[in-house]
C-alpha positions as CSV (number, residue, x, y, z in Angstrom):
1,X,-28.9,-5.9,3.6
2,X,-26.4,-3.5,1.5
3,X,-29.1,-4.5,-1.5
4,X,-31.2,-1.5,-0.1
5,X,-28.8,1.0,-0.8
6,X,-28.0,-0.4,-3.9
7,X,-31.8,-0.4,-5.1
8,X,-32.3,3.0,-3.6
9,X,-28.8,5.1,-5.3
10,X,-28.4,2.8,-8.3
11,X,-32.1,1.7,-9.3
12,X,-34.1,-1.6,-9.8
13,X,-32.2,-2.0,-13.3
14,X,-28.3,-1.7,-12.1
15,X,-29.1,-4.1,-9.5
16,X,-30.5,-6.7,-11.3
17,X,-27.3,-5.8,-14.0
18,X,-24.6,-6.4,-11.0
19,X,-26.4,-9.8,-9.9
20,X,-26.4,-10.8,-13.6
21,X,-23.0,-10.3,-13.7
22,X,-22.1,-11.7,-10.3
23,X,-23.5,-15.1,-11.1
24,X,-22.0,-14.7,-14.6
25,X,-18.5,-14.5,-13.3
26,X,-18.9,-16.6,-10.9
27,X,-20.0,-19.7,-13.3
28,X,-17.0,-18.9,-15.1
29,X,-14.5,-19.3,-12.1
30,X,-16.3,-22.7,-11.6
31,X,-16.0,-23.2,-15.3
32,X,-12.2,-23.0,-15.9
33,X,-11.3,-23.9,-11.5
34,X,-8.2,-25.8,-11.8
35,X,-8.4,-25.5,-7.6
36,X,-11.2,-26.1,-5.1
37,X,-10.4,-22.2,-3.7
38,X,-11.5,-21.3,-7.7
39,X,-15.3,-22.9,-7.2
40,X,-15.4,-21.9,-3.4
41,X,-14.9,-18.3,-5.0
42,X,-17.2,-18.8,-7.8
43,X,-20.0,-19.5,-5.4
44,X,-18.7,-17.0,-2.8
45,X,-20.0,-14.5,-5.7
46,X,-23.1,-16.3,-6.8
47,X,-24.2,-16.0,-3.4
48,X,-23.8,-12.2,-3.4
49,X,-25.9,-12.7,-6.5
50,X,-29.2,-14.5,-4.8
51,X,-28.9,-11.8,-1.9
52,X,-29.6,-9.4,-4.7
53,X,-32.0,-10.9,-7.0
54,X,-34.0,-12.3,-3.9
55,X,-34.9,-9.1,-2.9
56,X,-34.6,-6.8,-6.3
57,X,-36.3,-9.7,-8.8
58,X,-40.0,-9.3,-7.1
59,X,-39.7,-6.0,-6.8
60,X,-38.9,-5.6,-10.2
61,X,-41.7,-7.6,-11.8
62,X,-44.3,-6.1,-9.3
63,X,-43.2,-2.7,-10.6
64,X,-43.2,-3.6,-14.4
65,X,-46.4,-5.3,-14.4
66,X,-49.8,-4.4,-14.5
67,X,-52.3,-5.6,-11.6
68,X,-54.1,-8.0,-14.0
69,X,-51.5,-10.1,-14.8
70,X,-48.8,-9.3,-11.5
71,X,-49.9,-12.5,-10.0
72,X,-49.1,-14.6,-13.1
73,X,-45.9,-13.1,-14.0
74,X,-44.4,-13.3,-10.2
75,X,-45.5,-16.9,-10.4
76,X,-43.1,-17.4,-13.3
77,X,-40.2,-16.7,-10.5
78,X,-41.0,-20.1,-9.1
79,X,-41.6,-22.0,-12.3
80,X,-38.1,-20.5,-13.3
81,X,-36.7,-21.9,-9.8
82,X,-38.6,-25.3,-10.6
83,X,-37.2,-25.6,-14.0
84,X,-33.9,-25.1,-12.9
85,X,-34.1,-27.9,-10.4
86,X,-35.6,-30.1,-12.5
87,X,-32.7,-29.8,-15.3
88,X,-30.1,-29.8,-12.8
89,X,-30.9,-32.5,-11.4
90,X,-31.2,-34.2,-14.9
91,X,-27.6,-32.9,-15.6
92,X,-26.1,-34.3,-12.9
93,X,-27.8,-37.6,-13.3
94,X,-25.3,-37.7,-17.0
95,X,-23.0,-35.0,-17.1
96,X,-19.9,-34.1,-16.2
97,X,-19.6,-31.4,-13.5
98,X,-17.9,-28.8,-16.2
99,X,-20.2,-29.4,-18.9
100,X,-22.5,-28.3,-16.2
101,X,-21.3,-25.2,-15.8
102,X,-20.3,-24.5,-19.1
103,X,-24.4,-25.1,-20.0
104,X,-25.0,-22.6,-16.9
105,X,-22.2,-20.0,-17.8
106,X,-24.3,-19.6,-21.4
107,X,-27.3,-19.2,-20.0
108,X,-26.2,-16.7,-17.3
109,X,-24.8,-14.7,-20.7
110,X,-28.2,-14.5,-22.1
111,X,-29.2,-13.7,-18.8
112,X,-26.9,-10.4,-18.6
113,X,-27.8,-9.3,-22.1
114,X,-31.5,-9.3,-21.1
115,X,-31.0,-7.4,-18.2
116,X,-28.9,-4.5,-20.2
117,X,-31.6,-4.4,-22.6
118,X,-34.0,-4.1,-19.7
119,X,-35.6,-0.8,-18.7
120,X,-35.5,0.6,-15.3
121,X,-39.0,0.6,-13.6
122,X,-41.7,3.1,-14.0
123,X,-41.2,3.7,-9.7
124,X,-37.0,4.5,-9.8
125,X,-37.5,6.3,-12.5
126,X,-39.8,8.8,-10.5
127,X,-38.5,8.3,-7.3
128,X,-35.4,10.2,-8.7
129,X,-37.5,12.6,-10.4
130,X,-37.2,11.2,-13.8
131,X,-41.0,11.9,-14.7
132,X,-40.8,12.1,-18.3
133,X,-38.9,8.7,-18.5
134,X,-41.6,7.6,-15.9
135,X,-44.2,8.2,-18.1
136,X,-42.4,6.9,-21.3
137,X,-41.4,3.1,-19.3
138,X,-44.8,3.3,-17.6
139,X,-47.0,3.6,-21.3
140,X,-44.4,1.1,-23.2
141,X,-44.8,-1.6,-20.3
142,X,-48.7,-1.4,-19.8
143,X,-50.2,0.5,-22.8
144,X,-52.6,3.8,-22.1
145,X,-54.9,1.8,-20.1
146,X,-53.8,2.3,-16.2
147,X,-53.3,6.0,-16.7
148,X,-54.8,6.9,-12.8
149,X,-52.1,4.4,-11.2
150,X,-49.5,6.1,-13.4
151,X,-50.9,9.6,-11.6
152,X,-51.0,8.3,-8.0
153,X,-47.5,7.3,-8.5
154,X,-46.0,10.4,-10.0
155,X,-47.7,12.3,-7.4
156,X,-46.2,10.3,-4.4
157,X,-43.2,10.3,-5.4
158,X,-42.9,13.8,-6.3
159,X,-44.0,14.4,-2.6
160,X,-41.8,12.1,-1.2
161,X,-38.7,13.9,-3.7
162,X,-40.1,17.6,-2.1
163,X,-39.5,16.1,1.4
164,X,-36.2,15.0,0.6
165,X,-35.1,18.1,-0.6
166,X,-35.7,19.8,2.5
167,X,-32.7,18.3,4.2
168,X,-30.3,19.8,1.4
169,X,-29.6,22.9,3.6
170,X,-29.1,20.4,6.8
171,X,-25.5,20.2,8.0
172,X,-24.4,16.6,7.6
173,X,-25.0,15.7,11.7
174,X,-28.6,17.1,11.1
175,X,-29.0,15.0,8.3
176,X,-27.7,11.7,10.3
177,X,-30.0,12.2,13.1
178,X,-33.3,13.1,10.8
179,X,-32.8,9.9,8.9
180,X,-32.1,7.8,11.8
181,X,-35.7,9.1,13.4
182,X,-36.9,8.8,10.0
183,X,-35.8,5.2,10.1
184,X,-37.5,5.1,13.2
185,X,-40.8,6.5,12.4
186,X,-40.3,4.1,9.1
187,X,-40.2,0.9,11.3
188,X,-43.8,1.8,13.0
189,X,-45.7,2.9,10.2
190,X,-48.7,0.0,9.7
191,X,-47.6,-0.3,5.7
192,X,-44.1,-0.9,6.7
193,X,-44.4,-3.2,10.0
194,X,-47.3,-5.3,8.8
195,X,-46.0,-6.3,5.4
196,X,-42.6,-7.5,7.1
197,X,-44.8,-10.0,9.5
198,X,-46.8,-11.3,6.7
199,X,-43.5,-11.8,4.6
200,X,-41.8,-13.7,7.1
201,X,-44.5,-15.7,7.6
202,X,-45.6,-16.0,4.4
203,X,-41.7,-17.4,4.1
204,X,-41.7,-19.3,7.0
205,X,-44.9,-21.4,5.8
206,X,-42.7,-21.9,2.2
207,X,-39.5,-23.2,3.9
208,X,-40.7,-25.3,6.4
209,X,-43.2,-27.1,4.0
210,X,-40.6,-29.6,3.8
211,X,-39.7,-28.8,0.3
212,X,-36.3,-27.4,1.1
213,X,-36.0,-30.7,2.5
214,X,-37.1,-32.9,-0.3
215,X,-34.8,-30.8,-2.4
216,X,-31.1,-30.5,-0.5
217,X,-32.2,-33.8,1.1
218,X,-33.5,-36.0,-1.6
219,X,-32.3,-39.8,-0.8
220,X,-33.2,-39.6,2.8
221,X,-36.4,-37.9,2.7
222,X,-37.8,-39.7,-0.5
223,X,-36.5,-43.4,0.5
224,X,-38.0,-42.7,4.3
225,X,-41.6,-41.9,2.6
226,X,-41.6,-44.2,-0.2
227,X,-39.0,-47.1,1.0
228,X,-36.1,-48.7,-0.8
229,X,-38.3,-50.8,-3.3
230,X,-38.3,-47.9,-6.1
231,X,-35.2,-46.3,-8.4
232,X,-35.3,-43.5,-6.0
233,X,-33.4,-41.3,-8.9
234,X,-36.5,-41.5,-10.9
235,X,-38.5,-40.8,-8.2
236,X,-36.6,-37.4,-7.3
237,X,-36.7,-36.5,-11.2
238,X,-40.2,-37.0,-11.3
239,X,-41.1,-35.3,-8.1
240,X,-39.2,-32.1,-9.4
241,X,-41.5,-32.7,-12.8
242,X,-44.9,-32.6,-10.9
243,X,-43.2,-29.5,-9.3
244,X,-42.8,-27.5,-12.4
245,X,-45.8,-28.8,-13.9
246,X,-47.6,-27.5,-11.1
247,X,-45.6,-24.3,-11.1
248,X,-47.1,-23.9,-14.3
249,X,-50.8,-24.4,-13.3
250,X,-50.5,-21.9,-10.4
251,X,-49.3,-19.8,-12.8
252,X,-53.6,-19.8,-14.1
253,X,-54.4,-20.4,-10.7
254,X,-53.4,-17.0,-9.1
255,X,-54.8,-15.4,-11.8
256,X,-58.1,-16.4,-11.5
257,X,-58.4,-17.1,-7.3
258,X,-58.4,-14.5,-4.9
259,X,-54.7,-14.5,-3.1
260,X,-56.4,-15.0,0.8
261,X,-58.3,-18.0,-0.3
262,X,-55.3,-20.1,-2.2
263,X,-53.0,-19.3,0.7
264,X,-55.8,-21.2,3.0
265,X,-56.3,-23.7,0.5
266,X,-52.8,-24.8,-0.1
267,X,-51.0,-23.9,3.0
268,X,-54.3,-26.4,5.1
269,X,-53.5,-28.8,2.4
270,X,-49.9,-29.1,3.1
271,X,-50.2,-28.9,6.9
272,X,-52.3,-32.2,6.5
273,X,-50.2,-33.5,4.1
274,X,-47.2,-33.1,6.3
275,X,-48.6,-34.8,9.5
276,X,-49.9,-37.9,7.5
277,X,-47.0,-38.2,5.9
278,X,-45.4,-38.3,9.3
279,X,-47.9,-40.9,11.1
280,X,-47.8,-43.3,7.9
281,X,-43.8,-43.1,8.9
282,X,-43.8,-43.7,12.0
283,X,-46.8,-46.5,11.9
284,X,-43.7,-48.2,9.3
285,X,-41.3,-47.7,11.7
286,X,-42.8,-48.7,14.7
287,X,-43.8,-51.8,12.8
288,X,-47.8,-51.1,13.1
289,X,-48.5,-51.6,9.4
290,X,-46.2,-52.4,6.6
291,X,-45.3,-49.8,3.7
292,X,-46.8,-49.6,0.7
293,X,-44.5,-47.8,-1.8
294,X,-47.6,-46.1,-4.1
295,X,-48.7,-45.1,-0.5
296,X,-45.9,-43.3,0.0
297,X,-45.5,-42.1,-3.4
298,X,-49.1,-41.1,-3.4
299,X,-48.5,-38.8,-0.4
300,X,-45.3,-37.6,-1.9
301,X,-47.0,-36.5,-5.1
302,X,-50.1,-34.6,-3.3
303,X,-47.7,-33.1,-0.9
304,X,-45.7,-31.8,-3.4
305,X,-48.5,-30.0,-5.9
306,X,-50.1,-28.6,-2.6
307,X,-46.4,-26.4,-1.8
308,X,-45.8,-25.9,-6.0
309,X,-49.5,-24.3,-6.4
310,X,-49.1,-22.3,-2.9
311,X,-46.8,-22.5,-0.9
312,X,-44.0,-22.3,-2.7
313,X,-45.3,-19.3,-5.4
314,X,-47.4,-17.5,-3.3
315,X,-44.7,-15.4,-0.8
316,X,-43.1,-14.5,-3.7
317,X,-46.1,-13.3,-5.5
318,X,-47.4,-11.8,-2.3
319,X,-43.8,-10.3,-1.5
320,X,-43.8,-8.7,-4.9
321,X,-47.1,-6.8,-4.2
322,X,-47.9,-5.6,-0.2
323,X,-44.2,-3.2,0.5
324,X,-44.9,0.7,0.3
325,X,-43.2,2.9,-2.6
326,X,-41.8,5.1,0.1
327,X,-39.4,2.1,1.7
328,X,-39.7,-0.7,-0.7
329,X,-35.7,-0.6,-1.1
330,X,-35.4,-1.1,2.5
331,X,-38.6,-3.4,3.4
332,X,-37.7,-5.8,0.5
333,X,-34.0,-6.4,1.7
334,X,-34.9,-7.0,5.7
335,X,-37.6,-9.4,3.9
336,X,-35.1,-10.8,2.0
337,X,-32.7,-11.1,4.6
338,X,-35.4,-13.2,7.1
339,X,-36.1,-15.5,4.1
340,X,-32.7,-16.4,3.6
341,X,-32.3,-16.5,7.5
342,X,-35.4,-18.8,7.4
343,X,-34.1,-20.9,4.7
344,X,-30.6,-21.4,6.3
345,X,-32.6,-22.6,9.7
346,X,-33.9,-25.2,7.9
347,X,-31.0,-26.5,5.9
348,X,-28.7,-26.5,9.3
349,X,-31.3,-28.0,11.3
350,X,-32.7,-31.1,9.2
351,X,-29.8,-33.4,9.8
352,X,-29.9,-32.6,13.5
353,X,-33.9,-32.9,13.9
354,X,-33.9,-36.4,11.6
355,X,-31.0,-38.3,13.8
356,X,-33.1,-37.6,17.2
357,X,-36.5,-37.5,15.5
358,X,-36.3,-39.3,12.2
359,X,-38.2,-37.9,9.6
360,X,-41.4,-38.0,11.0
361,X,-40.2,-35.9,13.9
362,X,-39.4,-33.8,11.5
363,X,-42.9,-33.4,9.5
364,X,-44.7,-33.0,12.8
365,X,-42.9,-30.1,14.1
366,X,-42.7,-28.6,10.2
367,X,-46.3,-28.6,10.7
368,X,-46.7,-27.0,13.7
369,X,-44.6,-24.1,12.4
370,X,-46.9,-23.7,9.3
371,X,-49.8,-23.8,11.1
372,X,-48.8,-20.8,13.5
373,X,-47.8,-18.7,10.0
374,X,-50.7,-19.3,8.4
375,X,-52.8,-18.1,11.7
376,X,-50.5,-14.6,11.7
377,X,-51.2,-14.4,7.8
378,X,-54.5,-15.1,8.1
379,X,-54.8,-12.2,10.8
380,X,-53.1,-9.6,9.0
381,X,-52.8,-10.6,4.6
382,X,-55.5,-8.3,3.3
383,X,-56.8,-9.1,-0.4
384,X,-54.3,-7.7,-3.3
385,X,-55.5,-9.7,-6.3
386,X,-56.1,-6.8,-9.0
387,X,-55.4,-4.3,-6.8
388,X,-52.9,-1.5,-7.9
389,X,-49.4,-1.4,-5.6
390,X,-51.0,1.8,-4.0
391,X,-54.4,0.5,-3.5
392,X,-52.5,-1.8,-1.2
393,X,-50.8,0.4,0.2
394,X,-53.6,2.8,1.3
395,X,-55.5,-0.3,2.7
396,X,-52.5,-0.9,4.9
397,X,-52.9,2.2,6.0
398,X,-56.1,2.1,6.5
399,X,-57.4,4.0,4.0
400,X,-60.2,3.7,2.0
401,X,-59.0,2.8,-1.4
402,X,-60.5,3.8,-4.9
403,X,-63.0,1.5,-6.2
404,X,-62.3,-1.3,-3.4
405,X,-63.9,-4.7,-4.5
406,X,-66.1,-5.5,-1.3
407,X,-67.8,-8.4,-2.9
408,X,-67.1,-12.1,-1.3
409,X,-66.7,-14.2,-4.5
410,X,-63.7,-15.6,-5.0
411,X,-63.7,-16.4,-8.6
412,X,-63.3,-12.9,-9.8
């Protein structure tokens, strides 16, 4: 939650700077711990660090990146996070723990000097007023091309910057109660209220796709769908392969399909994918039919490229488009916030729901959960594929936006 007021006073750019630097530390406290408190502190602070990246990292690409190419390049957020797992879990399959983190300290350097040669985004820089640097940012990130977004945005801001300056002559109790009702009014604007719905859903349809699962919980959940015959190891390493390969092929994917139509695509695939998975389970374990490990690896597999196409890119490329310019700060951190809250749901409740359900328990009421998200998304998600962040925003609104795309294929 404090991530808000840290976007909002210090910018996109310090932001991502301090959770650089967080994680950056923090691998080095792991790196040289000559005590358990050391590492506990380490990831004490690399925690602090995913709070604020979660919420500032979409942002920030969403704000740097022209509508063309927004979808690809927040897709590159989860091919990062698939990458990551993949090599981890390589590294710990042959290397020593602090080797590890020496290999992760390095690339969180590189990772801070990126970030200080960074600029801030074109939307900070005007919401403090910073036109000229607006501009400047704005025309170096995206060429001379997308000059009426630049203008809607320079324009809202400076009217959201006169409004602001109205409370300057406010005694400080005037100023406490104006933004609380501001905060108020904030919370039932359409822009503000629907995006957080879809977001949490959108999340809630990522997390309980039973990847967090496969990925915390890799022995149980992979052995239980493909039995004891296979080097599970192998299995898990290729798994997170197919994930990153996929990664990369929703990467063309959102680029070239409409946003509404993958969600439905994906998200129906992996509902079906998680209750079949769960009756060929419990047929095995009820002694109906006997497993078949390329069965079970054959479900694995599909199951897995239906979340790393969708479900697993798609709220984050979705997050990173649909909050208003006015609150983004504020509406990115509360969605942060519910997808870490989602996210820690699962984790704490897997070991609990596989001893009194087993695993295919588990599946079954996963699925149930994704199939109530995806009916709220369904309701509520308009189309944002090409569509500039205040395009969006007006149709939120429920205003007519400029040049709106009313046609029905989904190709373009």
């Amino acid at each position: 939650m404090a991530v808000a007021g840290t976007m909002a006073k210090c910018g996109r750019r310090r932001t991502n700077i301090l959770s650089s630097i967080l994680s950056f530390v923090g691998w080095i406290l792991i790196l040289f711990a000559d005590d358990v408190i050391w590492i506990f502190i380490g990831r004490f602070l690399q925690g602090i660090s995913l709070g604020l990246i979660l919420t500032s990292g979409p942002v920030i690409v969403g704000e740097y990146t022209s509508p063309k190419y927004r979808g690809t390049l927040l897709t590159v957020i989860s091919v990062a996070i698939s990458a990551k797992t993949l090599t981890m879990h390589m590294m710990a399959s042959y290397l020593k723990w602090r080797l590890i983190a020496f290999i992760c300290t390095i690339i969180n350097f590189v990772a801070v000097l990126i970030c200080l040669y960074s600029p801030e985004t074109p939307s900070a820089l005007a919401h403090k007023g910073k036109y000229d640097d607006c501009k400047k940012v704005y025309r170096w990130l995206r060429g001379n091309d997308e000059e009426q977004e630049l203008k809607d945005l320079i324009k809202a801001s400076t009217e959201l910057n006169q409004s602001k300056h109205n409370l300057v002559n406010q005694t400080i109790t005037e100023r406490v109660r104006c933004k609380l009702d501001n905060l108020k009014m904030t919370f039932k604007k359409k822009e503000v209220y629907k995006p957080l719905i879809i977001s949490l859903h959108l999340y809630m349809i990522s997390y309980w796709s039973g990847m967090p699962a496969i990925s915390v919980f890799p022995i149980i959940t992979v052995t239980k769908i493909v039995g004891t015959e296979m080097n599970i190891p192998i299995v898990i390493m290729s798994v997170d392969l197919i994930r990153l390969l996929s990664n990369f092929l929703a990467m063309y994917i959102v680029k070239k399909f409409k946003r509404r139509l993958l969600i439905y695509c994906t998200a129906g695939v992996n509902i079906a994918l998680l209750f079949l998975i769960a009756g060929y389970v419990y047929l095995i374990e009820n002694n109906v039919i006997i497993g078949k490990p390329i069965i079970g690896l054959i479900l694995l597999y599909v199951h897995i490229l239906s979340i790393a196409i969708g479900s697993l890119p798609l709220p984050l490329v979705i997050s990173g488009e649909i909050f208003p310019l006015e609150s983004r700060s504020m509406t990115s951190s509360v969605s942060a916030v519910l997808s870490s809250l989602n996210l820690f749901i699962v984790l704490k409740t897997f070991s609990l729901l596989y001893n009194n359900t087993n695993i295919y328990g588990v599946y079954s009421l996963y699925g149930v959960i994704c199939i109530y998200s995806l009916v709220i998304v369904a309701l509520l998600l308009p189309e944002t594929k090409d569509k500039s962040l205040f395009d969006i925003e007006n149709e939120f609104k429920s205003k007519v936006t400029r040049n709106r795309d009313e046609s029905t294929d989904v190709f373009i």
